[in-house]
C-alpha positions in Angstrom: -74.0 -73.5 -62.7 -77.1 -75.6 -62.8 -80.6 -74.3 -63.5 -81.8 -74.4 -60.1 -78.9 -72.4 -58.5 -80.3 -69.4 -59.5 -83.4 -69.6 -58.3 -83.6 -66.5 -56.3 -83.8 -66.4 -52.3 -83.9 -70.1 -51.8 -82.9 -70.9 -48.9 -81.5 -74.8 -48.0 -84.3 -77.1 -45.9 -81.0 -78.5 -43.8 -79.9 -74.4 -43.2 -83.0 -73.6 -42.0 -83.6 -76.5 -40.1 -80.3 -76.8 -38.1 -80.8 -72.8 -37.6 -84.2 -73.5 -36.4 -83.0 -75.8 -33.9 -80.0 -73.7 -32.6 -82.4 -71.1 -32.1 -84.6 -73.2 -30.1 -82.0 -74.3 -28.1 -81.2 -71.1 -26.8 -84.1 -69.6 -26.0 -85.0 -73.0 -24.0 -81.3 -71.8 -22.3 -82.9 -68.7 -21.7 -86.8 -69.1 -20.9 -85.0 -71.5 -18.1 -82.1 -69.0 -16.6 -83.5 -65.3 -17.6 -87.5 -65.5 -18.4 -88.0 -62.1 -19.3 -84.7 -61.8 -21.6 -85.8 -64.9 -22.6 -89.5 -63.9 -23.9 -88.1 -60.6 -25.9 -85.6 -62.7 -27.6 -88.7 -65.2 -28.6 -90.5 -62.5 -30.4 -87.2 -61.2 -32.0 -86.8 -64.6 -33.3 -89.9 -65.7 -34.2 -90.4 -62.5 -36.3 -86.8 -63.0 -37.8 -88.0 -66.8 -39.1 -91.6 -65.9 -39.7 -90.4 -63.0 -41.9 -87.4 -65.6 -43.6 -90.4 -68.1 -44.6 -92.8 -65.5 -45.8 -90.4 -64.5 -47.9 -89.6 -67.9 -49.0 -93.6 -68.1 -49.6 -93.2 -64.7 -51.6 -90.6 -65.3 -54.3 -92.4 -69.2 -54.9 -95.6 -67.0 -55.7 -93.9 -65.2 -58.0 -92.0 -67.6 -59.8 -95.2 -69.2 -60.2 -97.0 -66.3 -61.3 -95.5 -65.8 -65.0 -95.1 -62.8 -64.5 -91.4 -62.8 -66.7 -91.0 -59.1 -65.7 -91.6 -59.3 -62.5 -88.5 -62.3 -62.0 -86.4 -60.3 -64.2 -86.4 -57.4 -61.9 -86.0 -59.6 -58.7 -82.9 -61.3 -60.5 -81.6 -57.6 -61.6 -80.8 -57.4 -58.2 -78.2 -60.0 -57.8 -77.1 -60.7 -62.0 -74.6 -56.6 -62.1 -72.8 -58.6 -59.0 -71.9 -62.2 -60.4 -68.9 -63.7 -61.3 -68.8 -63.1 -65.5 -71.7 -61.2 -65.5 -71.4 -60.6 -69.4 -72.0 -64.7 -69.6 -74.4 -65.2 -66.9 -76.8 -62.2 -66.5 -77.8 -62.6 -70.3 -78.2 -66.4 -69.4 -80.1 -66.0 -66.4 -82.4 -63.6 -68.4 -82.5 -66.6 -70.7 -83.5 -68.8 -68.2 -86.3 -67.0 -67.2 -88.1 -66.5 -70.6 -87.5 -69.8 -71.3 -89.1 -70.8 -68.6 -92.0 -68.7 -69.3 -92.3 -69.6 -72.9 -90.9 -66.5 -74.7 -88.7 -68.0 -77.0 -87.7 -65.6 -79.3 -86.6 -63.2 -75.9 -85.0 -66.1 -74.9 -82.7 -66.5 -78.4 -81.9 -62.8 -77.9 -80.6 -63.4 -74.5 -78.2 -65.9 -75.4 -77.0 -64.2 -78.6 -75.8 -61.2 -75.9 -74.0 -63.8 -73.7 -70.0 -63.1 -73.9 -68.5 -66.3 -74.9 -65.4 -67.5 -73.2 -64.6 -69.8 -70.2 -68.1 -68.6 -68.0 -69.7 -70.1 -71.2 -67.6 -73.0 -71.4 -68.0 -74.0 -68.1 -72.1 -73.5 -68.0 -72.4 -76.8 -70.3 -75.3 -77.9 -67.8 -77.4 -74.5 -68.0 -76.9 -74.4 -71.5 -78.0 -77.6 -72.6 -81.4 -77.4 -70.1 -81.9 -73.9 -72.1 -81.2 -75.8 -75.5 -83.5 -78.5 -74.2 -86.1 -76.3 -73.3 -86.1 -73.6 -76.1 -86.0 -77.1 -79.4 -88.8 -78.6 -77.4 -90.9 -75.5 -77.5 -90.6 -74.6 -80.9 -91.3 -77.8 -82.5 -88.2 -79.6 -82.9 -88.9 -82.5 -80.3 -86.4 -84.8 -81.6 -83.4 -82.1 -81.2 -85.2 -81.3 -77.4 -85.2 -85.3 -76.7 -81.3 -85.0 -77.5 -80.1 -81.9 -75.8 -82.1 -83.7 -72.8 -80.1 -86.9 -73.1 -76.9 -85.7 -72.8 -78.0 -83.1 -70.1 -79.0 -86.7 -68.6 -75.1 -88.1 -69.2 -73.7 -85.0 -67.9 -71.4 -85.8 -64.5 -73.4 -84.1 -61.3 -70.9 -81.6 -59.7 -69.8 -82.1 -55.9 -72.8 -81.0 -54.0 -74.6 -81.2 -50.9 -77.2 -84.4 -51.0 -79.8 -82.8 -51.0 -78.5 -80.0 -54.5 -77.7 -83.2 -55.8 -81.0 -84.8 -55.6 -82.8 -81.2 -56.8 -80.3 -81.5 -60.0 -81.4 -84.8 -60.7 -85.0 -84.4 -60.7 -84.5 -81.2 -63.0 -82.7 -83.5 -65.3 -85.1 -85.9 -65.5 -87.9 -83.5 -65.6 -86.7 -82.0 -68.8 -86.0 -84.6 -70.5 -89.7 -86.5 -69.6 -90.6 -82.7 -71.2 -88.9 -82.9 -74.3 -90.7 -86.7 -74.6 -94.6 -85.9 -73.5 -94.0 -82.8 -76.6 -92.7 -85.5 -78.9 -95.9 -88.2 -77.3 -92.7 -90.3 -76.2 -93.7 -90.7 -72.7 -92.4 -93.4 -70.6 -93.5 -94.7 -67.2 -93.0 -92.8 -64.5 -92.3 -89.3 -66.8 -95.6 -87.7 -65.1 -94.8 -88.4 -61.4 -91.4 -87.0 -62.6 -92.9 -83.8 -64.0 -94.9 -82.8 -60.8 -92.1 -83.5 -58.6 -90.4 -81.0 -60.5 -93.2 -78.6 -60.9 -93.7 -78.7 -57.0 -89.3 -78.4 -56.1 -88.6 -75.9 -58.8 -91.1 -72.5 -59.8 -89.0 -71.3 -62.1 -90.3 -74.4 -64.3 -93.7 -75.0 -62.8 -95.7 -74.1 -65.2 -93.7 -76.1 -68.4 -93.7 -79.2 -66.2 -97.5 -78.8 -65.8 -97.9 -77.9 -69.8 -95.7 -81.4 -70.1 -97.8 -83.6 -68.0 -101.2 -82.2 -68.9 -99.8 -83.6 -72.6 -99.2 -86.9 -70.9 -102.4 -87.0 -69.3 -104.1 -86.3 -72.6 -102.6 -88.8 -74.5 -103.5 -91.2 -72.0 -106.9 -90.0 -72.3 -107.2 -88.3 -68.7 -108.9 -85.5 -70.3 -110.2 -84.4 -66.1 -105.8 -84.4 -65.1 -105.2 -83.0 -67.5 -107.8 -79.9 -67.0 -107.1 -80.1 -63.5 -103.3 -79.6 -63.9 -103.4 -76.5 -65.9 -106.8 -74.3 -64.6 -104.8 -72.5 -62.4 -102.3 -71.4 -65.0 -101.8 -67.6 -65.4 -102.8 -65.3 -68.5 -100.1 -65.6 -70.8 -99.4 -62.8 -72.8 -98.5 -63.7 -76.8 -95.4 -63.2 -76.3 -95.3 -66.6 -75.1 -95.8 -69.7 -76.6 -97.8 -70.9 -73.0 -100.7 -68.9 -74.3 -100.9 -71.2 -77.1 -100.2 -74.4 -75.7 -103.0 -73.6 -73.1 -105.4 -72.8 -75.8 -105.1 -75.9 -77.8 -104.4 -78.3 -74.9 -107.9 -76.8 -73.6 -109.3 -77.4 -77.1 -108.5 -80.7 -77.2 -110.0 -81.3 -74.0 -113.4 -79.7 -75.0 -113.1 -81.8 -78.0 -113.2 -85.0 -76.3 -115.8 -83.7 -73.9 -118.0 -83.1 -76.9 -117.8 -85.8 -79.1 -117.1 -88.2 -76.2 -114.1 -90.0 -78.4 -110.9 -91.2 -77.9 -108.1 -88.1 -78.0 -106.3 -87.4 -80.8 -102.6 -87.3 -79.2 -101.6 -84.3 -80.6 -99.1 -81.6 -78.9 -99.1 -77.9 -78.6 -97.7 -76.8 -82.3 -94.8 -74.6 -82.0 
């Protein structure tokens, strides 16, 4: 299971276009043939879509929100009814402090995960946890490596579109694991906010990542721009202290008017 497959309530752009369409179809059937059937069924459908959206516009805002709680109780909904749920609800609540920045919850997740063929076969989740967790707590070069061979892993049989999302997530984390280590290469920011836009689950890390690579490029305006919005993280996670020193360094160099020091969030 990749990352991104359990984000919850997505549904597919393609699904909801080619539903979209149908619909329209036959209500143009209808408006044509039988107006006033055809009117009732347009407000039925119209609320049916309008209500599928805003709840598309819902869960993003949460995701978004880092409010770790608040997705964990969302997910409890759907992680009692999967497939080896002793493997995968403890990783999907690893997944979700991880992406938040509570590392140590995160660790205690994965120690509760039943190991067997469900672990096994999760190779790509576990390696974008792995990549994720080494990266946050200071061990860059061991984040740069689980991110490299997340990077060499095969990409399962997917629809285009899956396949593109799991690709960008790939490359997203491993551009994360450089701009902590001040490794960044060209193109690792556009590659970040891509990813920060397609996936809230990891919007906020991929912002935390590029506002690094905008420092050390001395963009000291991106990079306050990219993380003002960013939510009050409690101490728990390891956000609230990357947003405190990335915003030091920022006044810093406001200040004294120098060049930055490139120096990441500490772990």
């Amino acid at each position: 299971m990749s990352p991104i497959d359990i984000e919850p309530g997505r549904i597919g752009k393609r699904t909801f276009f080619v539903l979209s369409a149908a619909t329209a179809a036959g209500l143009l059937h209808l408006a044509w043939h039988e107006p006033v059937l055809g009117a009732i069924v347009l407000v039925i459908a119209s609320s049916v879509l309008f209500g599928k959206w805003h709840a598309r516009r819902r869960i993003h805002r949460l995701l978004q929100s880092g409010d770790v709680r608040g997705v964990l109780d969302r997910w409890s909904r759907t992680s009692r009814r999967l497939p080896h749920a002793p493997t995968m609800a403890p990783l999907m609540t690893a997944t979700a402090f991880a992406a938040y920045g509570w590392t140590e919850r995160a660790r205690e997740a994965l120690r509760e995960a039943e190991r067997g063929p469900a672990w096994d076969a999760s190779l790509e989740h576990r390696l974008f946890l792995d990549a994720l967790l080494a990266t946050f707590e200071g061990d860059v070069d061991m984040g740069v490596e689980h991110a490299e061979r997340l990077q060499r892993l095969p990409v399962p049989p997917a629809p285009p579109s899956l396949v593109e999302r799991i690709r960008v997530l790939r490359r997203a984390v491993l551009a994360l694991a450089r701009a902590f280590a001040h490794d960044s290469r060209e193109g690792d920011r556009q590659v970040l906010l891509e990813a920060s836009a397609t996936s809230p689950l990891v919007h906020w890390a991929m912002r935390y990542a590029a506002a690094i690579v905008a420092i050390d490029a001395g963009e000291m305006l991106e990079a306050a721009r990219l993380i003002e919005r960013a939510p009050a993280w409690p101490t728990e996670s390891c956000f609230a202290r990357f947003h405190r020193e990335i915003g030091d360094e920022i006044a810093r160099h406001a200040s004294s008017n120098e060049p930055p020091i490139a120096t990441s969030p500490s772990a």
